[in-house]
C-alpha positions in Angstrom: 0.0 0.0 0.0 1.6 3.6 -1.1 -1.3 5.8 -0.3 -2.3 6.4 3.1 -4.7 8.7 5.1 -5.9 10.5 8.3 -9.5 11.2 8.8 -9.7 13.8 11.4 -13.4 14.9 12.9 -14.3 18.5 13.5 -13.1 18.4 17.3 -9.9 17.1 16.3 -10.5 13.6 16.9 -8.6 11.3 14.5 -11.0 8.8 13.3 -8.5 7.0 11.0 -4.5 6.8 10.6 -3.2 4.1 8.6 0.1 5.9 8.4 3.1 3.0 9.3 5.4 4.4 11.7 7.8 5.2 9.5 5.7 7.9 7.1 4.4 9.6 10.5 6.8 12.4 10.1 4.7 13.1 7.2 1.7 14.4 9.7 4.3 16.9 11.4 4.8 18.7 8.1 2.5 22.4 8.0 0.1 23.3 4.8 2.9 25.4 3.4 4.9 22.3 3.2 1.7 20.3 1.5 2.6 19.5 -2.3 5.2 17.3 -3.6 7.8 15.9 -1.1 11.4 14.5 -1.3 12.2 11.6 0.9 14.1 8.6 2.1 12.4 5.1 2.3 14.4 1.7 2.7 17.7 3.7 2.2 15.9 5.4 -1.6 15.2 8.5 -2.5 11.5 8.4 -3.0 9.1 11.3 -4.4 5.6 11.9 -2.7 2.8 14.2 -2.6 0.9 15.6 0.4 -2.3 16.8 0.5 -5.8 17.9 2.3 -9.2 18.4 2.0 -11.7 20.2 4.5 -15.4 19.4 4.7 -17.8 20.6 8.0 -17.0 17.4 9.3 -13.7 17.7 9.6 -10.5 17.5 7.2 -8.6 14.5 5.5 -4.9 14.3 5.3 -4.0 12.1 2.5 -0.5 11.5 1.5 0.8 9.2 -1.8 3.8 7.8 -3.4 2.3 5.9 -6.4 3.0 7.1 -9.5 -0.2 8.3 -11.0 -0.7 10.4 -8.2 2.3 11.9 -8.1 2.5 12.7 -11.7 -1.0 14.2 -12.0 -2.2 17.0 -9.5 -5.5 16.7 -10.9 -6.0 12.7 -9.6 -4.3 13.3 -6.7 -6.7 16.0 -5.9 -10.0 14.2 -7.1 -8.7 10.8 -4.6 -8.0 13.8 -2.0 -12.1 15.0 -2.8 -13.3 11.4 -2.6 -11.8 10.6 0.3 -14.1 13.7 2.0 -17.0 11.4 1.4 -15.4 8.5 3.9 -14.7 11.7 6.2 -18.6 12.4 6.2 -20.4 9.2 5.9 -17.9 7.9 8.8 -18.4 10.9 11.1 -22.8 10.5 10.2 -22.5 7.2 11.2 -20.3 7.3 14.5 -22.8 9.8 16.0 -25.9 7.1 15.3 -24.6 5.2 17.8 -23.9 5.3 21.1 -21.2 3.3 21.5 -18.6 6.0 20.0 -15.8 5.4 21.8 -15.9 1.1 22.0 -13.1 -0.5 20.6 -15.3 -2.6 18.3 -16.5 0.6 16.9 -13.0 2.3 16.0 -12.4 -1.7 14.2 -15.4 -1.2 11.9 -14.5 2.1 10.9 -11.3 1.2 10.3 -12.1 -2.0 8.1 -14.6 -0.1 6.2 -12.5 2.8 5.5 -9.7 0.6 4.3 -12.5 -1.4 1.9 -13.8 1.7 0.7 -10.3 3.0 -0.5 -9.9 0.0 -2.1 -13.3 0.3 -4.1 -12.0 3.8 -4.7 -8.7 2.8 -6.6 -10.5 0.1 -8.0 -12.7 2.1 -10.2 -10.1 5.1 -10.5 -7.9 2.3 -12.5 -10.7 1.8 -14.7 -12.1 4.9 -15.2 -10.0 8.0 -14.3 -12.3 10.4 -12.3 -10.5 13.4 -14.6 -11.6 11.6 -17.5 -15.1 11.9 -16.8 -14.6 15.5 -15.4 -12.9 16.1 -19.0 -16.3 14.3 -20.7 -19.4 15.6 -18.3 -22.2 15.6 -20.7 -20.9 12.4 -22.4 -20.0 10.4 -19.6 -22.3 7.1 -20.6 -20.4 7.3 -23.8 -16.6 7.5 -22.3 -17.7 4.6 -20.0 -18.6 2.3 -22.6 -16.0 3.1 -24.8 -13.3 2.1 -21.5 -15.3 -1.2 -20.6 -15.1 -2.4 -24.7 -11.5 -1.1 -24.9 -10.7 -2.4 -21.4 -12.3 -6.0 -20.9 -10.0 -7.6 -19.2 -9.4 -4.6 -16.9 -13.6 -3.9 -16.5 -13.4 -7.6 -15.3 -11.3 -7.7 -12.9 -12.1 -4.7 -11.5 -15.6 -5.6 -11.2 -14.7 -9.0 -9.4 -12.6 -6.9 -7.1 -15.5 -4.2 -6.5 -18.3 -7.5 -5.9 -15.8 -9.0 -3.3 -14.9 -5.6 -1.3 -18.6 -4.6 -0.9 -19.7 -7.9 0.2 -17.0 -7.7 2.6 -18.2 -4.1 3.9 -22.0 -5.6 3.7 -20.6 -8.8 5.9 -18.3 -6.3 8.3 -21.9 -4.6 9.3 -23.8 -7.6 9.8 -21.1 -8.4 12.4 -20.7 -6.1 13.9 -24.9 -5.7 14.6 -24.7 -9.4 15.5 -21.9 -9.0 18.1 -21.8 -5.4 19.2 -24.8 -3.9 19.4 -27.9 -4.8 22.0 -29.2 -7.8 21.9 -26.6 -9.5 19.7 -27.6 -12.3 17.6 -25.3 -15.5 16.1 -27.5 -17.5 13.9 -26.3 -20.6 13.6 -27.3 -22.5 10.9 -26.3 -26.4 9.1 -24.0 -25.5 6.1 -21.8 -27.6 4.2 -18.4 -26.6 5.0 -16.7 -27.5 1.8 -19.7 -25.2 0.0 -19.3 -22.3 2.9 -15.6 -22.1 2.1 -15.7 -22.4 -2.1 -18.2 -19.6 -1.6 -15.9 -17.7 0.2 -12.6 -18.6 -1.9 -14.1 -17.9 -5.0 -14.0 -13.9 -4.8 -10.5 -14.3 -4.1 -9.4 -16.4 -7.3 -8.4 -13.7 -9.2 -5.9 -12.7 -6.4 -4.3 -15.9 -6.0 -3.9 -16.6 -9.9 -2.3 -13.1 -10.5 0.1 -14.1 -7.5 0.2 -17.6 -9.5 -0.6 -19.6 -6.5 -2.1 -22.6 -7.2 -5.0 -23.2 -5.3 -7.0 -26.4 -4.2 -9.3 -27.9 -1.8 -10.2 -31.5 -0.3 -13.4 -33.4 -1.1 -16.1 -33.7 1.5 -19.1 -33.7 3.0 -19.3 -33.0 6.6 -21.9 -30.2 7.7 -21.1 -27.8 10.1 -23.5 -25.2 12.5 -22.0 -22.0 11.9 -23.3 -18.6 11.8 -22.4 -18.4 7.7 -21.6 -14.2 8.0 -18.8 -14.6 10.8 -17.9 -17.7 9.4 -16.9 -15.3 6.2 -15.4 -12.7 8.0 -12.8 -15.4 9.5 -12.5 -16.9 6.1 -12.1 -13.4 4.5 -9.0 -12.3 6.9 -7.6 -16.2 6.0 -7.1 -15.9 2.1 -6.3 -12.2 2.0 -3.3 -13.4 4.3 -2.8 -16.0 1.9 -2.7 -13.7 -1.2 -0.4 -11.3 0.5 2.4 -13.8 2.6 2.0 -16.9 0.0 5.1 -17.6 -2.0 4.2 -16.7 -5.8 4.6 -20.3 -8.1 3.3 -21.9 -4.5 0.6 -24.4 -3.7 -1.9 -23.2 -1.2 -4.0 -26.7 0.2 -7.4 -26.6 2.0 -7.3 -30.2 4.0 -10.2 -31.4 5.9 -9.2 -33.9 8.9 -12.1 -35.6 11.0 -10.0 -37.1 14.3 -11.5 -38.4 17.2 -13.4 -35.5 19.4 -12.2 -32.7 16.6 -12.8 -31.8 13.3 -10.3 -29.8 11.3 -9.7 -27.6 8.3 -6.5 -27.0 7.5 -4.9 -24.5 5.2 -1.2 -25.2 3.9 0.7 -23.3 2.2 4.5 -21.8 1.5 4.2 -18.7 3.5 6.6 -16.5 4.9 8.6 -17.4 8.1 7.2 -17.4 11.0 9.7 -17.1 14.2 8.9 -19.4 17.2 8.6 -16.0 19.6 6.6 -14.5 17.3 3.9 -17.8 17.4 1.9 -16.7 20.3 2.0 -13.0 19.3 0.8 -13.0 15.5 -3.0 -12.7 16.9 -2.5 -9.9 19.1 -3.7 -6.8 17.5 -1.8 -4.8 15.2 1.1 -7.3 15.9 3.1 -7.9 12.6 6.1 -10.3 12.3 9.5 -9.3 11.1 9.1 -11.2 7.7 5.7 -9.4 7.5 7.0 -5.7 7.8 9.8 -6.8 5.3 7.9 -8.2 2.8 5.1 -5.1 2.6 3.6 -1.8 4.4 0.4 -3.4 3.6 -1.0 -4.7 6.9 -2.3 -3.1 9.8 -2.2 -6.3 12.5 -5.8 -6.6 12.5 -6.7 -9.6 10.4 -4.9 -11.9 12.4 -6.8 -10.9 15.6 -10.1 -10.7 13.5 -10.0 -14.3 12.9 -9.7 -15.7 16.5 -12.1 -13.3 17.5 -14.8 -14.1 15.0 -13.7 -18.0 14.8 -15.3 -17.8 18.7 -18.3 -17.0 18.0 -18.4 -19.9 15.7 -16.8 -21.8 18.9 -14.0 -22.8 16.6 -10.3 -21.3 17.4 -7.1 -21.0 15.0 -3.6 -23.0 15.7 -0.9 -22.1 13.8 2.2 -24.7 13.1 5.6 -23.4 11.7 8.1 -25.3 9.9 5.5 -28.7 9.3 8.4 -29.6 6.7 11.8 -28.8 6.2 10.9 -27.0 3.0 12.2 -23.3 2.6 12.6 -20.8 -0.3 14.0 -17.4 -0.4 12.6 -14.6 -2.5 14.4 -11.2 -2.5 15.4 -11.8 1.0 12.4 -13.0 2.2 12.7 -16.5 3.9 9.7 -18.6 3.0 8.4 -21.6 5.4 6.0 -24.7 5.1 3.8 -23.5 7.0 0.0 -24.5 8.4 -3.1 -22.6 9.8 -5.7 -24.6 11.2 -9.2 -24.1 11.9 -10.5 -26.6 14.8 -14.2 -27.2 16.0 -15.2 -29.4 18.4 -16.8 -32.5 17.3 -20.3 -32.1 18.1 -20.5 -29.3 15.5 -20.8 -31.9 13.5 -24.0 -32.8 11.8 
């Protein structure tokens, strides 16, 4: 991730900051200073651009170093505009509820915000918000034109778009199930093979463009689960895979029935995994060493999102390092046999 924001309310609240530590010196930097910046990352020279917008609601601080958005003041300022809308919809939504200042609260804003940027990029590498700006009374027409000169890009885009607003759709049934008065797990008799392949399958596109070969065991054991945690657990599971998987890797889904357990288990070449860091990796906002080196894209969330939500399914998460003596490095990056594994008590079982 190269683009990063902080979503400050009208009282001076920060909302959201996904800056990493090692970009917060951006923050410190004054509206004079706002514009294109010089600075050093991982020992480079890297260019960047600063910005803000203000709303009624408050103001967003948005900061880039991808290349379109450095290049173009134009797109940098349209993201900056878009971004307001986050700003607003989060800041009418915190004060519907009273439970403002619950951890569980900040953790859905912060999930949706990051899914909504993510919708937002989506489209803008379709359709480029000063195209349309460019083209106002023909707008329908520059659209169609993109999508038929485009269709490879208008596909996955649209696949990506279907699976980040489900998530966001999922995020706020569970948080109404588990948050809010009354709460409500529904537990219902699923197949688990068919709960996961409906989970796995907005993520295929990912795993192929990582070339990670993906498959999954036979069977035909039904499970009581409530199906929209169950997805939220799943959804933190494979967007780990797509991100820490080896590329030209397999990535297994194993079921094992043993005697008072049933498991599934998900193998796959993944990045190392230290034995200190074992008991740590689903603390929140915990990342590993291999984690930080391989990307800036993680927050330490999804980890902890799993266990949490696997609960309520009473189901937990084990994690085994090393199962093999297997290991691969890429770029410096040591990569490990590794296993996560989903375990449910045996009278789940149907």
């Amino acid at each position: 991730m190269r683009t990063f924001n902080q979503i400050i309310d009208s009282n001076g609240k920060i909302l959201v900051n996904n800056f990493p530590d090692r970009l917060k010196f951006i923050l410190e930097k004054n509206d004079s200073e706002f514009g294109l910046i010089d600075f050093t990352l991982e020992d480079k020279k890297v260019k960047g651009r600063l910005g803000a917008e203000y709303t009624s609601h408050g103001k967003v601080i948005v900061f880039s170093y991808e290349e379109k958005y450095v290049k173009s003041t134009k797109l940098f300022k349209d993201f900056c505009k878009m971004n307001t809308e986050v700003l607003d919809n989060i800041v009418v939504f915190k004060n519907e509820i009273s439970l403002s200042q619950n951890e569980y609260v900040q953790e859905l804003i912060h999930n949706l915000t990051s899914l909504n940027t993510y919708n937002i990029q989506e489209l803008f590498s379709l359709i480029p918000q000063h195209i349309l700006t460019q083209n106002i009374n023909k707008q329908k027409e520059v659209i169609k034109t993109l999508i038929v000169e485009k269709p490879n890009i208008t596909t996955t885009t649209l696949l990506n778009l279907i699976k980040y607003n489900y998530a966001m759709k999922v995020e706020f049934s569970v948080f109404e199930k588990t948050v809010m008065q009354n709460p409500t797990v529904q537990k219902l008799e699923y197949s688990v093979r068919e709960n996961i392949l409906s989970i796995l399958q907005i993520f295929i596109e990912d795993f192929e463009k990582q070339k990670i070969n993906v498959s999954i065991d036979s069977n035909d054991k039904r499970l009581y689960l409530d199906y929209d945690i169950f997805f939220v657990s799943l959804f933190y599971i494979f967007e780990n895979a797509v991100k820490y998987c080896a590329t030209n890797s397999d990535f297994k889904i194993i079921f094992k029935e043993e005697q008072n357990v049933f498991k599934i288990v998900f193998d796959m070449v993944s990045i190392s995994i230290e034995d200190d860091e074992i008991s740590k990796l689903c603390q929140k906002k915990f990342r590993s060493k291999s984690a930080m080196l391989l990307t800036d894209k993680g927050n330490g969330i999804g980890m902890n999102r799993i266990v949490k939500t696997l609960r309520l399914n009473s189901a937990k998460l084990e994690i085994f390092p090393r199962v093999s003596a297997f290991t691969k490095v890429k770029q410096g990056i040591v990569f490990e046999h590794n296993q996560f594994v989903i375990i449910f008590d045996s009278n789940r079982l149907i």
